[in-house]
C-alpha positions in Angstrom: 68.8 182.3 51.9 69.0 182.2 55.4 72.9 183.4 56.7 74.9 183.0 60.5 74.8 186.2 62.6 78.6 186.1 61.5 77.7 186.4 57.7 78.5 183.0 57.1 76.7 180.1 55.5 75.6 177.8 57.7 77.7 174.8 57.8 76.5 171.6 56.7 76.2 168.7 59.7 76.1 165.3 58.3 73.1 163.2 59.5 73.7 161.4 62.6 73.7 157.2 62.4 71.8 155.7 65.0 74.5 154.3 67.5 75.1 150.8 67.4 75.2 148.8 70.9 78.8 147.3 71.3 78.7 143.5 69.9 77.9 141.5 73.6 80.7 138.1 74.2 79.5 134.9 74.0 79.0 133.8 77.3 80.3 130.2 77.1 83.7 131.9 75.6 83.9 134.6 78.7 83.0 131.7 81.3 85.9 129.7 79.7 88.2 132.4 79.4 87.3 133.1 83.3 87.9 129.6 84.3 90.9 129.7 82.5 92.1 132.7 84.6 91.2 131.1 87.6 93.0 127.6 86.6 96.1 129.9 86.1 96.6 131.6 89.5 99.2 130.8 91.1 97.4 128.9 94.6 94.8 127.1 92.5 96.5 123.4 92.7 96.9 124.4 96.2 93.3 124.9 97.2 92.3 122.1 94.1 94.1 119.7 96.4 93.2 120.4 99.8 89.8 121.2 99.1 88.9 118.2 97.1 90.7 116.2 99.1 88.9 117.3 102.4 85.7 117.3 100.4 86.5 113.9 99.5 87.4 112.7 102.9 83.8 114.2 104.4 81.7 112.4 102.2 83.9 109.6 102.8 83.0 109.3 106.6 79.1 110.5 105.8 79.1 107.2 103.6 80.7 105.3 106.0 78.8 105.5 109.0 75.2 105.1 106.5 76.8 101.9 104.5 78.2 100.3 107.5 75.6 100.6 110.5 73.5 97.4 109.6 77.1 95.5 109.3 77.9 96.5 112.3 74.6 95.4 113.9 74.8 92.3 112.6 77.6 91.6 114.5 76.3 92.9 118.1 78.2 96.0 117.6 77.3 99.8 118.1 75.5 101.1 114.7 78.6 104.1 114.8 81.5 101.5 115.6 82.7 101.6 112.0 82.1 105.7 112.1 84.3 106.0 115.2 87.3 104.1 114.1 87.4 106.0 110.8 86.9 109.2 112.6 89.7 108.9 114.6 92.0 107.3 111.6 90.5 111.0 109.6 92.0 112.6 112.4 95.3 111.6 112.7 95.7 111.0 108.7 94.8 115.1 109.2 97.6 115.7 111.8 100.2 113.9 109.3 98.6 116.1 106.0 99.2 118.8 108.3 102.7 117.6 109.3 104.0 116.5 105.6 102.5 119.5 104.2 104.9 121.8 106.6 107.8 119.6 106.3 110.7 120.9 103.5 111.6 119.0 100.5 114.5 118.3 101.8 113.4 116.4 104.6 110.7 114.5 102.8 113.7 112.8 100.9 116.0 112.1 103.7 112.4 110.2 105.2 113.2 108.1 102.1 115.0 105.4 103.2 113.5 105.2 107.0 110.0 104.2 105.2 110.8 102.0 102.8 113.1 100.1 105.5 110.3 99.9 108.1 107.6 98.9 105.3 110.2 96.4 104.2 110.4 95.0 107.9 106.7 95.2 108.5 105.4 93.7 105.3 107.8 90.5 106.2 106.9 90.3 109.8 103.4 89.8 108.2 104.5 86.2 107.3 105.7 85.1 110.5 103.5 82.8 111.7 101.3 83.9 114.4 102.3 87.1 114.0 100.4 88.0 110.7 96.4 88.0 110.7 95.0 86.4 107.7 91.5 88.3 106.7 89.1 87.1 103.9 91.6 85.1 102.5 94.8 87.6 102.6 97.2 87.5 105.3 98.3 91.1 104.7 97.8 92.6 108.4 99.0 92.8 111.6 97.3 92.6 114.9 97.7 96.0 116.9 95.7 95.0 120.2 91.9 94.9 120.8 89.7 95.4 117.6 92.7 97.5 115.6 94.8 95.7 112.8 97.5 97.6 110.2 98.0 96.9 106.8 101.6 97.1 105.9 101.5 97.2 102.3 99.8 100.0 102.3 102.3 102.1 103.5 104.8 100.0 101.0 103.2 102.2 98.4 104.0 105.6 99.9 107.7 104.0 100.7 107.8 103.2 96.8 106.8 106.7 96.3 109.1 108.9 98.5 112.3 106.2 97.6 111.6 105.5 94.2 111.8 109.9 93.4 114.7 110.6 95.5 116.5 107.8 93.4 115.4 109.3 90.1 116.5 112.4 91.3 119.5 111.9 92.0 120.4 109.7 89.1 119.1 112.7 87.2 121.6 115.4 88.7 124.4 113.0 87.8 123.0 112.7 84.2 122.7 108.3 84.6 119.2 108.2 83.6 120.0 107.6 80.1 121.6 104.4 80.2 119.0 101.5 81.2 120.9 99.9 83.7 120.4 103.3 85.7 117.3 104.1 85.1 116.6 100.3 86.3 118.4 99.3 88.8 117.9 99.3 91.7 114.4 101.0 91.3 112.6 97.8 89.7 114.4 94.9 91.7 113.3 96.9 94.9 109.7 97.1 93.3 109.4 93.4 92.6 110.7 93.0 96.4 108.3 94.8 97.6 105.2 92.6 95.0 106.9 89.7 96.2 106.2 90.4 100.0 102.5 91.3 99.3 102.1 88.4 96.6 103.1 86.2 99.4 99.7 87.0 101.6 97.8 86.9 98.2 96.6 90.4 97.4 97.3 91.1 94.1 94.9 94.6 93.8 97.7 96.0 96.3 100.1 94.6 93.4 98.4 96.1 90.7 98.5 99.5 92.5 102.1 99.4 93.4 102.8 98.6 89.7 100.9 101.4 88.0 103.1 103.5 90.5 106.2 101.6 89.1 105.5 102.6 85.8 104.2 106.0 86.8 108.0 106.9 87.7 109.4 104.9 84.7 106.7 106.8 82.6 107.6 110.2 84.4 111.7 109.5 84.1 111.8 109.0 80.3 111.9 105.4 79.6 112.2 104.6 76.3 109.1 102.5 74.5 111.0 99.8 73.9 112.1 99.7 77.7 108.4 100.8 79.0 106.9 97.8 76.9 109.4 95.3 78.1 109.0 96.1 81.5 105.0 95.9 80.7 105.1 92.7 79.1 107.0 90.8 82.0 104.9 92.0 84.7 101.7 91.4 82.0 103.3 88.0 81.9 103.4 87.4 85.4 99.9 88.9 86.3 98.6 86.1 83.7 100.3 83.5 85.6 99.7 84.6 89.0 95.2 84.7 87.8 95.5 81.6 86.2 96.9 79.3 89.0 94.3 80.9 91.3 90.5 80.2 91.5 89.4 82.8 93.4 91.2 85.4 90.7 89.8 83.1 87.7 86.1 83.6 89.2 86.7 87.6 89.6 87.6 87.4 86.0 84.3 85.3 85.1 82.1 87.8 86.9 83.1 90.8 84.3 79.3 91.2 82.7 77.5 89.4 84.9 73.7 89.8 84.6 72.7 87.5 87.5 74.3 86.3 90.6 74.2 82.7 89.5 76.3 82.7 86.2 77.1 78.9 86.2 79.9 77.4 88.4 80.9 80.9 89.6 78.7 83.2 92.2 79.0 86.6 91.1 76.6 87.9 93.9 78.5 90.7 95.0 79.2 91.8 91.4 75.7 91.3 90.5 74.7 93.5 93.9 76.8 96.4 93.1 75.2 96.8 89.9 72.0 96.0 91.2 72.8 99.1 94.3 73.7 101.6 91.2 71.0 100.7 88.9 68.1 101.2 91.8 69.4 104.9 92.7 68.1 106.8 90.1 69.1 110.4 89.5 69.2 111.9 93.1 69.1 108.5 94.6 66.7 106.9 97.4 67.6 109.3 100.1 70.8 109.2 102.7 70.6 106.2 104.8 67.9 104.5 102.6 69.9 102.0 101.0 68.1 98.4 100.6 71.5 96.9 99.2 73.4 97.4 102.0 70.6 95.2 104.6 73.0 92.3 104.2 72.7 91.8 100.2 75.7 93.7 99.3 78.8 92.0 100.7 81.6 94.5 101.5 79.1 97.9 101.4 81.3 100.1 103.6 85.2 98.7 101.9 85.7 98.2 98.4 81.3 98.6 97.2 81.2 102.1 99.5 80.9 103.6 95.4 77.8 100.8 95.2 75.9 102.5 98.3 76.8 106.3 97.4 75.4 105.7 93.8 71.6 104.0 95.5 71.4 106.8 97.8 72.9 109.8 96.2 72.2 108.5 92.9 73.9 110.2 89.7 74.5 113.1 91.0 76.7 111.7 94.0 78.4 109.5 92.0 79.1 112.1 89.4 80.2 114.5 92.0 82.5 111.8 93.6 84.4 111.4 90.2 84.4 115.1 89.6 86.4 115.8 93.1 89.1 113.0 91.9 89.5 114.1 88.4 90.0 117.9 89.6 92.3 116.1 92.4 94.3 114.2 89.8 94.5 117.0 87.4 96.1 119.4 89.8 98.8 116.9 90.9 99.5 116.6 87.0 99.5 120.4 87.5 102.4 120.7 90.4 104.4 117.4 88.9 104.4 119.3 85.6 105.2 122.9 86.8 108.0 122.6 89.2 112.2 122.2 88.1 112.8 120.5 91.1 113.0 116.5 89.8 112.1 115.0 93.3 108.9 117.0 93.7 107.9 116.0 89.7 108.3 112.2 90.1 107.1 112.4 93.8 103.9 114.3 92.3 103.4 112.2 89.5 103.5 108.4 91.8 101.4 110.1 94.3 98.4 110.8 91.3 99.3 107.6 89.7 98.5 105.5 93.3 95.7 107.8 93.8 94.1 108.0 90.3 94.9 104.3 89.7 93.4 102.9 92.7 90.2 105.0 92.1 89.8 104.0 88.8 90.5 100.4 89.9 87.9 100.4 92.6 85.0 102.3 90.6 85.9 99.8 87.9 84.9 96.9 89.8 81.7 98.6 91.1 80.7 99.1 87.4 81.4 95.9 86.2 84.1 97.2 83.8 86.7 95.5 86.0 87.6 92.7 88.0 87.1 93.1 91.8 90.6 93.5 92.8 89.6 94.9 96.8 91.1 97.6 96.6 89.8 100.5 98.4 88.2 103.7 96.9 90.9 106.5 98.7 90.4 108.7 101.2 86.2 107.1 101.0 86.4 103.1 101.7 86.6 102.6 105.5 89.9 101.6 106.4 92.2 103.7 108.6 95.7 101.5 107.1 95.0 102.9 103.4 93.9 106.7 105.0 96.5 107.1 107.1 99.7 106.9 104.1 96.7 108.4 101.7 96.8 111.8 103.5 100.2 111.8 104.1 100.7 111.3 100.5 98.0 114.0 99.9 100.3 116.8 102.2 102.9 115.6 99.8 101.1 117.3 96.9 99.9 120.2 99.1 103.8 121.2 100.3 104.7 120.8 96.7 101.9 123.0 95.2 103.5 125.6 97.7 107.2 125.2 96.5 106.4 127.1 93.3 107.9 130.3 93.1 104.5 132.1 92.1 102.4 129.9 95.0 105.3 130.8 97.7 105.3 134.3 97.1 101.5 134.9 96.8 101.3 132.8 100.3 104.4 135.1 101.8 102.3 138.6 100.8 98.9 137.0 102.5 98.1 138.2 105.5 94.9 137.6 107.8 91.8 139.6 106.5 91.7 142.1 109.4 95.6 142.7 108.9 98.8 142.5 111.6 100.3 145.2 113.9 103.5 146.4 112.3 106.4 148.4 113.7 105.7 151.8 114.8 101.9 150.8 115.5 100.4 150.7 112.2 97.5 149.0 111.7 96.8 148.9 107.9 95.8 145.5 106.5 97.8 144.4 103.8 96.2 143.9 100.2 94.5 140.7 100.4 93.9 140.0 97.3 97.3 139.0 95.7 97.1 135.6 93.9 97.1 137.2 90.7 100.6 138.6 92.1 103.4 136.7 90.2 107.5 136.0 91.5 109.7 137.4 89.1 111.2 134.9 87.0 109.0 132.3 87.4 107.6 129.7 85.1 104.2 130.3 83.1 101.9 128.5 85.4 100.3 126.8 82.3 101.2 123.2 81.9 104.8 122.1 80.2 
């Protein structure tokens, strides 16, 4: 028997097992658990918001200028006319994001009562005759010299907006939001004053926007269901009334499922088109600018059908992409109204994504047949410079509220430009730039309430 130069028996060494490779993650889990990560910094909403809404405003004038050119054409204009004058609306609808996203809470409330007076005075100067312009029908606009006209009502919905939230809030600090009358008055007489001035030129898809926000802020301020459904039924009532004493609403109505563009006694041609426009784009679509819908068989191809055109020559994936960039634009506003403590900013947030997500969904609606055409725009992508203009003012709204949050605030205070700032005594070491994952003490969990 064999011994250890020490004289002692050899010690006995258990077999090694063959090492094991550490279980790998599924890589679906660690891709959501990343995106979750992400979702939770503090600037996400921030960047969700300006991003998509910048993305959305591109497209928007790429589509433009390819759905409207043959319009313009047709009547003897420049094929860019329609580009230029949305360019130029993009750019000053930029200068006010800029502005409201700079601007203080405080002084987005005391712009309150200014707005909703001047889109009070301007929606009723719209009924003076030969003052107000009637077009297709709807005398909604006003004549601003040369080849430029203003819709008023379309700023009535950012008035309802910025008027309706400072009165919640401050019913809300006095504790009067739980008796009706409060919670009511004056916010619902003032809506229907507002309906009642844009019922008057005949557009009742402004309407149904301004009362989705209505019952956005109801909705967001804790009406009771019995209150919410009473409120629902009366303006449910009135909608019924208001389609069935008009023929041109009765027809939109008929065209829901249309097949063909003759029906019977209504023409639902530019239903029938739209579909038509969607079906013939495929997957990727029939190339940008290659549209046959838009050659004078698709009525309305660069306004309320722009979704139409974008879906033949982007096909699904444009379309897809298109719905993506609102959904990610109306989750993060649910994001910044549901995060904050401050009551303004929550019901401000929440009637900005209700106008926003409820005039999408309106206008795609129609495209797809699901809905009647209620010409309504598609936001910040229909031409129109009267609905971009309060659009991106509402969207700085959003963008100055995502950076009142505690966490957002401080993570923007630390930033600094990547190749850093002289500081005193000469030193020129960069700050860290990577601090969103930097949180304020005290804050709120930046998941959803």
């Amino acid at each position: 028997m064999s011994s250890s130069r020490t004289g002692r028996p050899p010690v006995q060494r258990a077999a090694r097992r063959p090492s094991r490779p550490p279980p790998r993650d599924n890589p679906l889990r660690t891709l959501v658990t990343r995106a979750r990560r992400a979702w939770d910094r503090p600037l996400t909403a921030y960047y969700v918001v300006l991003g998509g809404s910048l993305l959305i405003t591109v497209l928007g004038l790429v589509m433009v200028y390819s759905a409207s050119q043959i319009t313009a054409l047709q009547m003897s204009l420049s094929g860019s006319y329609f580009f230029r004058k949305q360019l130029l609306a993009a750019v000053i609808g930029a200068v006010l994001l800029l502005v409201a996203s700079r601007m203080p809470v405080k002084l987005h409330r005391a712009l309150a009562y200014p707005i909703l007076a001047g889109a009070v005075f301007l929606m009723a100067l719209v009924q003076v005759p030969g003052i107000g312009v009637a077009v297709n029908g709807n005398q909604n606009w006003l004549a601003l010299g040369g080849s430029f006209q203003l819709q008023p009502s379309e700023f009535g919905k950012l008035a309802l907006v910025l008027w309706g939230a400072d009165l919640l809030a401050r019913k809300q600090d006095k504790r009067l939001l739980t008796q009706w009358k409060h919670m009511l008055v004056p916010l619902v007489p003032a809506a229907f004053m507002l309906l009642g001035l844009i019922m008057l030129g005949g557009d009742m898809g402004t309407a149904i926007i301004l009362t989705a926000i209505l019952f956005g802020l109801l909705w967001l301020a804790g009406a009771p269901t019995r209150l919410f459904a009473g409120v629902l039924a009366v303006a449910a009532l009135l909608g019924a009334i208001l389609i069935r004493t008009s023929e041109n609403r009765m027809a939109r109505l008929a065209c829901l499922g249309a097949t063909e563009p003759q029906t019977g006694p209504v023409d639902c041609w530019q239903a029938v088109h739209g579909i038509y426009a969607l079906a013939s784009g495929g997957i990727f679509g029939s190339g940008l600018g290659a549209s046959l819908e838009k050659w004078g068989e698709l009525p309305e191809a660069h306004t309320d059908f722009i979704f139409a055109v974008t879906g033949e020559e982007l096909g699904l994936a444009g379309t897809l992409s298109v719905l993506a960039l609102f959904a990610a634009l109306g989750y993060a506003g649910i994001r910044v109204a549901g995060r904050t403590e401050d009551p303004f900013v929550r019901y401000a947030a929440g009637g900005v994504t209700t106008w926003i997500t409820a005039q999408a969904v309106i206008n795609i609606g129609a495209v797809l047949g699901l809905l009647p055409i209620a010409g309504v725009p598609l936001p910040l992508f229909s031409y129109g410079g009267s609905a971009l203009l309060p659009t991106m003012f509402a969207i700085g709204l959003l963008i100055a509220f995502a950076r009142e949050d505690p966490a957002a605030r401080m993570a923007l205070a630390m930033r600094q430009p990547r190749f850093g700032r002289k500081r005193i005594g000469g030193s020129q070491r960069p700050r860290r730039w990577n601090t969103m994952r930097r949180r304020a003490p005290g804050a709120r969990s930046s998941g959803e309430r």
